[in-house]
C-alpha positions as YAML, in Angstrom:
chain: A
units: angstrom
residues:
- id: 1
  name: UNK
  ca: [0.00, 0.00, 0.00]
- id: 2
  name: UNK
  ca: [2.95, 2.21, 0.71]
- id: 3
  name: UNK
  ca: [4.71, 1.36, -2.31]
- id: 4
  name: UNK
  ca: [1.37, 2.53, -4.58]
- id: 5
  name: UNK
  ca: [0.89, 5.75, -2.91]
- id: 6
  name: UNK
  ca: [4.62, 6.53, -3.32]
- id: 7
  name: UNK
  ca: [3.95, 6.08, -6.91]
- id: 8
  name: UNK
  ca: [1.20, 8.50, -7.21]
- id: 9
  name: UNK
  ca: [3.05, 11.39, -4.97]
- id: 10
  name: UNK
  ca: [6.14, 10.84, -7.85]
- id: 11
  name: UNK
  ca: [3.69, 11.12, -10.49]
- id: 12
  name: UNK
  ca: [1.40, 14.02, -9.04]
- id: 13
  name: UNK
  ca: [5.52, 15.55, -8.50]
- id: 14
  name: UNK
  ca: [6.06, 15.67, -12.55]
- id: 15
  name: UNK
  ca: [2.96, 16.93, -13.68]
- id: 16
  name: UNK
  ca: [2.69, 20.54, -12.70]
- id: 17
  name: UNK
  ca: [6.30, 20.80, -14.81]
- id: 18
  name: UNK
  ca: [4.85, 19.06, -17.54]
- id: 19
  name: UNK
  ca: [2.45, 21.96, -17.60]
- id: 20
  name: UNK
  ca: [5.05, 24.72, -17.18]
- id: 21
  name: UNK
  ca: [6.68, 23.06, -20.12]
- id: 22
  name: UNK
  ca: [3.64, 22.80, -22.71]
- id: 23
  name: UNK
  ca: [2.51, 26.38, -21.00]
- id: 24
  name: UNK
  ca: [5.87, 27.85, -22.44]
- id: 25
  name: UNK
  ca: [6.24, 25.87, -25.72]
- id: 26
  name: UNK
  ca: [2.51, 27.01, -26.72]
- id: 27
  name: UNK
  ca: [3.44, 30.86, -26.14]
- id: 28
  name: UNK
  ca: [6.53, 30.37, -28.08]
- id: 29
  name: UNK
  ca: [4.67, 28.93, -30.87]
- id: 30
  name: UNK
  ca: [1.77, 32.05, -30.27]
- id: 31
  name: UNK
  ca: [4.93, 34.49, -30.91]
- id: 32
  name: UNK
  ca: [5.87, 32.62, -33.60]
- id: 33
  name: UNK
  ca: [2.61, 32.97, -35.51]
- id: 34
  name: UNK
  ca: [1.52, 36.47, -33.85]
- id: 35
  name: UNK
  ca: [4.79, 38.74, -33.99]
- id: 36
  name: UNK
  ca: [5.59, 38.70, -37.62]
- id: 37
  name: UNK
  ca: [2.05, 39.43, -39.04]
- id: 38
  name: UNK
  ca: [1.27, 42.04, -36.47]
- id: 39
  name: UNK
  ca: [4.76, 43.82, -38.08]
- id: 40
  name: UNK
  ca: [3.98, 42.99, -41.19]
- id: 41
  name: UNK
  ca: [0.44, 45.39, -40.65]
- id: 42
  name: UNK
  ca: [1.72, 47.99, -38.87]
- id: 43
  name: UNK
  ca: [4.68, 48.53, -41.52]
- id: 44
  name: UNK
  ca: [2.94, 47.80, -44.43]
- id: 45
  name: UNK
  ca: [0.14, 50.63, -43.22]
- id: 46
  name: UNK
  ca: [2.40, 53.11, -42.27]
- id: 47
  name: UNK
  ca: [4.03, 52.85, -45.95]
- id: 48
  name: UNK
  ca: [1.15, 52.44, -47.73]
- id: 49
  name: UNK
  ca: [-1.63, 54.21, -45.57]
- id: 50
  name: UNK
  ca: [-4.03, 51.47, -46.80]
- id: 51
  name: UNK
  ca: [-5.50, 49.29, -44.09]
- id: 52
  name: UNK
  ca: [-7.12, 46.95, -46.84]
- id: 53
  name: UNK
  ca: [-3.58, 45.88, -48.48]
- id: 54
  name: UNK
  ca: [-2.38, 45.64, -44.95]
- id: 55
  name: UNK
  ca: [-4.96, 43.78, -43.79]
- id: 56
  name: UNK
  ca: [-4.07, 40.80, -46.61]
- id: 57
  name: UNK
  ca: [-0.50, 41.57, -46.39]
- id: 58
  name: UNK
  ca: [-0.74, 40.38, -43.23]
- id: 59
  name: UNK
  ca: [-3.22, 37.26, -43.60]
- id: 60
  name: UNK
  ca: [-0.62, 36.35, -46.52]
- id: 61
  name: UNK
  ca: [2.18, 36.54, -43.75]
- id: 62
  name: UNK
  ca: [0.24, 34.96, -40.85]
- id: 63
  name: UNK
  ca: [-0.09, 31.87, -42.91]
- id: 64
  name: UNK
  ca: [3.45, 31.74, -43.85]
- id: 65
  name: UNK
  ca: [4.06, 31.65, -39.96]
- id: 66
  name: UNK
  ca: [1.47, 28.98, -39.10]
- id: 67
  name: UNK
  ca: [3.44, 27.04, -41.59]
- id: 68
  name: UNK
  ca: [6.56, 27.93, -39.96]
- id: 69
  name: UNK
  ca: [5.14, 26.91, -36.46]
- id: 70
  name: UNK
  ca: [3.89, 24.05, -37.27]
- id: 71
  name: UNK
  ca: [7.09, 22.28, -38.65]
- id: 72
  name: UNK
  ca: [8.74, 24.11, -35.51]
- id: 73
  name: UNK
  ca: [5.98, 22.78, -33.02]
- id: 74
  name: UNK
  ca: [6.55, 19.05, -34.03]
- id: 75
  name: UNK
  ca: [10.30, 19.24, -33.01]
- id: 76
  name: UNK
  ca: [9.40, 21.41, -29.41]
- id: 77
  name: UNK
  ca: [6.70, 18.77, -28.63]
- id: 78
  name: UNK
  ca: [8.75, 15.40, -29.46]
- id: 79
  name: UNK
  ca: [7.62, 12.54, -26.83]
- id: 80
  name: UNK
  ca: [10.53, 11.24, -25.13]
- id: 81
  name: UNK
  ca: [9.86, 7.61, -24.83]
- id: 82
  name: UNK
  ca: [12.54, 6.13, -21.90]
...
């Protein structure tokens, strides 16, 4: 009985970091996608003064960046089998 409540403190120990760690890898991946079209807006509209062309300018970029997360996502969340 010891031995199985032993087993369930260790396991209760590693799951808050295992939340830290997803907690940070998802905002890194939200910076990823969010930073670079936000910039690509606010420059584009302050050269061109149109918020239309800025507006797809950046959609166009925001995709490029979910494609770029996504190929960077699969190699931050990699299972570690033991």
């Amino acid at each position: 009985m010891i031995f199985i409540i032993a087993q369930k403190n260790q396991f209760m120990d590693k799951k808050p970091n295992l939340a830290k760690g997803i907690f940070v890898k998802g905002s890194i991946i939200g910076v990823i996608i969010t930073i670079p079209s936000l910039v690509a807006f606010f420059v584009s509209w302050s050269i061109t003064g149109d918020k239309i062309i800025s507006l797809i300018i950046g959609v166009v970029v925001h995709f490029i960046g979910m494609g770029f997360s996504l190929k960077i996502s699969k190699k931050l969340f990699k299972i570690k089998q033991d």
